[in-house]
C-alpha positions as a Markdown table, in Angstrom:
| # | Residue | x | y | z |
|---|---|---|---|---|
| 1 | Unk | -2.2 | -15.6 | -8.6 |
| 2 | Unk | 0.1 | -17.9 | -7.0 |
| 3 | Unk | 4.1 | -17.9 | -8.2 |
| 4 | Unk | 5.6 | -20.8 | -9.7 |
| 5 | Unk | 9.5 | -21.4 | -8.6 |
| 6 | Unk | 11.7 | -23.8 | -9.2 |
| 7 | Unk | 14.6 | -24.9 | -6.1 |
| 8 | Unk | 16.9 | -26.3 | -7.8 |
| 9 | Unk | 20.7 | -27.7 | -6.7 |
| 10 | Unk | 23.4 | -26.0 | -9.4 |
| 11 | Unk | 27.5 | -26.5 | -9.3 |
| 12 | Unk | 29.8 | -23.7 | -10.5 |
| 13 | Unk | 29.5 | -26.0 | -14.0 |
| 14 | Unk | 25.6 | -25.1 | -14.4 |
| 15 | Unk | 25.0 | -29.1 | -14.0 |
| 16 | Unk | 21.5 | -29.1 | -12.4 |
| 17 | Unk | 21.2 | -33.0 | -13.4 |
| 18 | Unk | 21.8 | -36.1 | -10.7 |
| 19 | Unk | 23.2 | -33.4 | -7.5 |
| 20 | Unk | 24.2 | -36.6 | -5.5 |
| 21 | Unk | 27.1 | -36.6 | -7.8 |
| 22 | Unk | 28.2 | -33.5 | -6.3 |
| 23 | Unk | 26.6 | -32.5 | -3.4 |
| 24 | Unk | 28.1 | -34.3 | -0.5 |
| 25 | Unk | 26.5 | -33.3 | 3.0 |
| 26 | Unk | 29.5 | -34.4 | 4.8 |
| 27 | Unk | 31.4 | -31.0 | 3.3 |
| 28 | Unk | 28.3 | -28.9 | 3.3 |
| 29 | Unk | 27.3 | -28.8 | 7.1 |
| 30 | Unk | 25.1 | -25.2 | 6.7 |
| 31 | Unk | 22.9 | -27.4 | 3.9 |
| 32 | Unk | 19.7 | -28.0 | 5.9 |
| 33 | Unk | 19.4 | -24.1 | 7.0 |
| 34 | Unk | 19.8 | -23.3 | 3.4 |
| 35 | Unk | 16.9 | -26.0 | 2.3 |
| 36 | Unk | 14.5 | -24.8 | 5.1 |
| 37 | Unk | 15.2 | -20.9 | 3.6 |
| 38 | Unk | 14.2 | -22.5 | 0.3 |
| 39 | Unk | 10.9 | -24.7 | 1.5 |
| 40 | Unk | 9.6 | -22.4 | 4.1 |
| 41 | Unk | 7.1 | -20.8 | 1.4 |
| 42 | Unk | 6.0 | -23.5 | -0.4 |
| 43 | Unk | 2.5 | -25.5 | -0.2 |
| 44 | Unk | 2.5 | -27.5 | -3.6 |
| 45 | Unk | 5.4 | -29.0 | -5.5 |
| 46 | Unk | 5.9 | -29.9 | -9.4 |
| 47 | Unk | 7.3 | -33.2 | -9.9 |
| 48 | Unk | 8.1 | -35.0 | -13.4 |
| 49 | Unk | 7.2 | -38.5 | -13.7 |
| 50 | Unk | 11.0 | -39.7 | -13.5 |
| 51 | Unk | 11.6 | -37.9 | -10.1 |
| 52 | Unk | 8.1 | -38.9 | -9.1 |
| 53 | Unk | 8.6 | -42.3 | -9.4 |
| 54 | Unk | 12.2 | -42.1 | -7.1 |
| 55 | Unk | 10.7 | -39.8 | -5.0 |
| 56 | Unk | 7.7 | -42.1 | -4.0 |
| 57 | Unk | 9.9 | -44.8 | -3.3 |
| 58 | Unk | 12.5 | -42.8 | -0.9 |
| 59 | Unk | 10.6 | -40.4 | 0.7 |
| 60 | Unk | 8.0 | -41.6 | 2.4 |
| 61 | Unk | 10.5 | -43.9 | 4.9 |
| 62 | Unk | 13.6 | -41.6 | 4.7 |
| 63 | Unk | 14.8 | -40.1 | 8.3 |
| 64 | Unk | 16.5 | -37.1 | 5.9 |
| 65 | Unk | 15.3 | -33.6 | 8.1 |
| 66 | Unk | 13.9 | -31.5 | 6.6 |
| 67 | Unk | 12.8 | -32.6 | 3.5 |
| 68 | Unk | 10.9 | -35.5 | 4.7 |
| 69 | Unk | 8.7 | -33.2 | 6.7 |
| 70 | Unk | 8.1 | -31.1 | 4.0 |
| 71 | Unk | 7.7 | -33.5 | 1.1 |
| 72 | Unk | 5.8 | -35.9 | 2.4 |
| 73 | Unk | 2.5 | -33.9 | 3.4 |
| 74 | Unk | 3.1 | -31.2 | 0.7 |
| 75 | Unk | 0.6 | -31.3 | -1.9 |
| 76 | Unk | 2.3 | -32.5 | -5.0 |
| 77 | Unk | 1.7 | -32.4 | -8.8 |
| 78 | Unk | 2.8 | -35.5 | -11.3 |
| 79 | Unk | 3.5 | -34.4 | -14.6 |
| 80 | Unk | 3.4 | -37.4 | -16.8 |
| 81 | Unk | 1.8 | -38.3 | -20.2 |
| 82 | Unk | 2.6 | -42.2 | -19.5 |
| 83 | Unk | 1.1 | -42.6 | -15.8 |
| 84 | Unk | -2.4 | -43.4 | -15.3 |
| 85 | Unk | -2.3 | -42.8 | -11.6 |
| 86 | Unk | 0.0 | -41.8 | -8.5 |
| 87 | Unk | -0.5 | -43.1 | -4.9 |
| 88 | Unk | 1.9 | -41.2 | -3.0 |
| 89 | Unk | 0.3 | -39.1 | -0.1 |
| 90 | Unk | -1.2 | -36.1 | -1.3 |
| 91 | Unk | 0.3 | -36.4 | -4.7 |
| 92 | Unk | -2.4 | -36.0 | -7.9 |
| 93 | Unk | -1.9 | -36.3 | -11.6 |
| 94 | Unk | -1.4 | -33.3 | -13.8 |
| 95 | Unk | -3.6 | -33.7 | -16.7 |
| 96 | Unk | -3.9 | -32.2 | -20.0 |
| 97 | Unk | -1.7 | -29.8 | -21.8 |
| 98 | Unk | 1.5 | -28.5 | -19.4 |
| 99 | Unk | 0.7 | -24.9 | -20.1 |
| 100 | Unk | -2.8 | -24.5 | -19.6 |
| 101 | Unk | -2.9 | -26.8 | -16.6 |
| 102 | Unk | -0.1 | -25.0 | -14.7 |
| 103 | Unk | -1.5 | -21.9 | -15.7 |
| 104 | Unk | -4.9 | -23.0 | -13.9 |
| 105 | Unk | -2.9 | -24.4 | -11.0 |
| 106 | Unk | -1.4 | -21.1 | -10.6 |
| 107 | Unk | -4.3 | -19.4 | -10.7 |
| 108 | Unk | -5.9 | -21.2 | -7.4 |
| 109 | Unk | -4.9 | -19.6 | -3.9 |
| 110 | Unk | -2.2 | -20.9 | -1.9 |
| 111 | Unk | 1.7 | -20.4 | -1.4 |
| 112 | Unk | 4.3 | -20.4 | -3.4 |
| 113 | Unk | 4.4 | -23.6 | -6.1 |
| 114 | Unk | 7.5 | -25.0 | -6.8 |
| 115 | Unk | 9.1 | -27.5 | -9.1 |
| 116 | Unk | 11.8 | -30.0 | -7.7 |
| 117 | Unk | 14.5 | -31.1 | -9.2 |
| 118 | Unk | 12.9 | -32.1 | -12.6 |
| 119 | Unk | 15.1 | -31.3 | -15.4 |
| 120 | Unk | 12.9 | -31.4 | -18.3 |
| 121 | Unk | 10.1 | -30.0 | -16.3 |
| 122 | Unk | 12.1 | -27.1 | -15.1 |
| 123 | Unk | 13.2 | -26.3 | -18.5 |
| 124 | Unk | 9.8 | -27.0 | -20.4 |
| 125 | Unk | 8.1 | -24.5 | -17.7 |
| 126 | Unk | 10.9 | -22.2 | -18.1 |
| 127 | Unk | 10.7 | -22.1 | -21.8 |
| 128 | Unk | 6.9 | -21.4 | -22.0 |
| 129 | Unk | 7.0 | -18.3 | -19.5 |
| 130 | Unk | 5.3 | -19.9 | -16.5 |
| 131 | Unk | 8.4 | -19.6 | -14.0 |
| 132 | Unk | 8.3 | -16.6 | -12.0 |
| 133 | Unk | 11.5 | -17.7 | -9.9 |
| 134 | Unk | 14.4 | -19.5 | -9.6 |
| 135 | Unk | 15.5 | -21.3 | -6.4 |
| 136 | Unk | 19.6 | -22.5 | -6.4 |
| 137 | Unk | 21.7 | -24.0 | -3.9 |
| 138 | Unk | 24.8 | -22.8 | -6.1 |
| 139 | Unk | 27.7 | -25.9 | -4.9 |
| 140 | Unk | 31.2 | -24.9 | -4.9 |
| 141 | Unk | 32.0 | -27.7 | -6.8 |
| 142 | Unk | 32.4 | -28.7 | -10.6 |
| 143 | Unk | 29.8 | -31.7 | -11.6 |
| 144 | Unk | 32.2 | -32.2 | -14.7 |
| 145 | Unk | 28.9 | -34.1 | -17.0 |
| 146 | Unk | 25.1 | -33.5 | -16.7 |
| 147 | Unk | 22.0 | -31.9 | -18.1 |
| 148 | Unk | 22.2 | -28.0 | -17.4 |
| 149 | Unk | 19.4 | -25.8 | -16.3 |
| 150 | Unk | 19.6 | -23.5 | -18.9 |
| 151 | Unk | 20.9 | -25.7 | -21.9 |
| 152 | Unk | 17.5 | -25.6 | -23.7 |
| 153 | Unk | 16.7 | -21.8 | -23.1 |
| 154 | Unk | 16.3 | -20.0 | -26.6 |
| 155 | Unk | 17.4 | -16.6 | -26.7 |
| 156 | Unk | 18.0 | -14.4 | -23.1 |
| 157 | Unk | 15.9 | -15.2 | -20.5 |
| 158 | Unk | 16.4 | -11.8 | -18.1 |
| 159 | Unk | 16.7 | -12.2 | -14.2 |
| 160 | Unk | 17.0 | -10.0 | -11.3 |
| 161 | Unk | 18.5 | -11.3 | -8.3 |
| 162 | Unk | 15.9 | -10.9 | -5.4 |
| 163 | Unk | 17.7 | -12.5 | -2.3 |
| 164 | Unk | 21.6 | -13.9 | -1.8 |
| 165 | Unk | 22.6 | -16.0 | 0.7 |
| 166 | Unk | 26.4 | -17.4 | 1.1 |
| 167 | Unk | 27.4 | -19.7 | 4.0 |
| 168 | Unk | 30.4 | -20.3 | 6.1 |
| 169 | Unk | 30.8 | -23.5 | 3.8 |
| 170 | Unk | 30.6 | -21.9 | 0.4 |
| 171 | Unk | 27.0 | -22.8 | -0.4 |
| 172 | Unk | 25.4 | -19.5 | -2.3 |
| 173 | Unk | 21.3 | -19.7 | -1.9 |
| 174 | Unk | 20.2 | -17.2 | -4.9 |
| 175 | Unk | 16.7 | -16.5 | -6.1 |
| 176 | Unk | 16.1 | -14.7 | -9.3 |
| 177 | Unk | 13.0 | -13.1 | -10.5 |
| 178 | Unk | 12.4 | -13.9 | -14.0 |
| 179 | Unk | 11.5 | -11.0 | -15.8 |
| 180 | Unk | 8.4 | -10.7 | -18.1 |
């Protein structure tokens, strides 16, 4: 059974929502080894139809290392009840109910699958059981306004920290194991 993570970029505020608001590369020069920690697992990625649709758009011609090598050939799969079809490279259309079509996804062979930066996603995966990880780039800053990770959770969700990472520039790379 393949594991289901999300990698997701947090401030100290829990804001999860819109990171270009925070998370300015200039003051974080040890960001790309921490994203590369973060990817280096990963052969299929979750994407909600809002970040789908900017993703499409800026990917495919953005010079940004290493994401764009990553994201671009990476299998990817397009939550959306409002789509018909997708025609980014690799990039298919999750169809059905959420739960049992992850559930089946994560039942096919491969590496790690991982959802990207899509709020409602995240928490709708996280709320049904079917995340097995979480993947932060914890910012040492204060976003101030913004959806939060764990704003929708209902009652304690436990986690056991697997693997820290803290850089010369204050960036913390933390994965939790979400208990069952």
């Amino acid at each position: 059974m393949r594991k289901l993570a999300c990698f997701l970029f947090m401030s100290v505020d829990g804001v999860i929502e819109s990171p270009d608001q925070f998370v300015h590369e200039s003051l974080y020069k040890d960001l790309t080894a921490v994203i590369e920690m973060a990817i280096e697992d990963q052969d299929g990625v979750l994407l909600g139809r809002k970040l789908y649709e900017e993703w499409s758009e800026y990917w495919p011609s953005s010079p940004i290392e290493p994401f764009n090598g990553f994201i671009n050939p990476v299998r990817k799969y397009v939550v959306s009840r409002t789509l018909k079809e997708v025609g980014w490279t690799n990039a298919t259309l999750l169809e059905g109910d959420l739960a049992t079509a992850v559930k089946a996804l994560k039942n096919t062979t491969g590496g790690t699958l991982c959802v990207h930066g899509s709020v409602e996603l995240a928490q709708s995966l996280l709320a049904l059981g079917l995340i097995d990880e979480l993947r932060l780039i914890h910012f040492p800053a204060l976003a101030g306004r913004g959806r939060r990770l764990f704003e929708a959770v209902d009652g304690p969700v436990h986690l056991d920290l697997r693997h820290s990472h803290a850089t010369a520039g204050g960036l913390q790379y933390l994965v939790y194991g979400v208990r069952a």
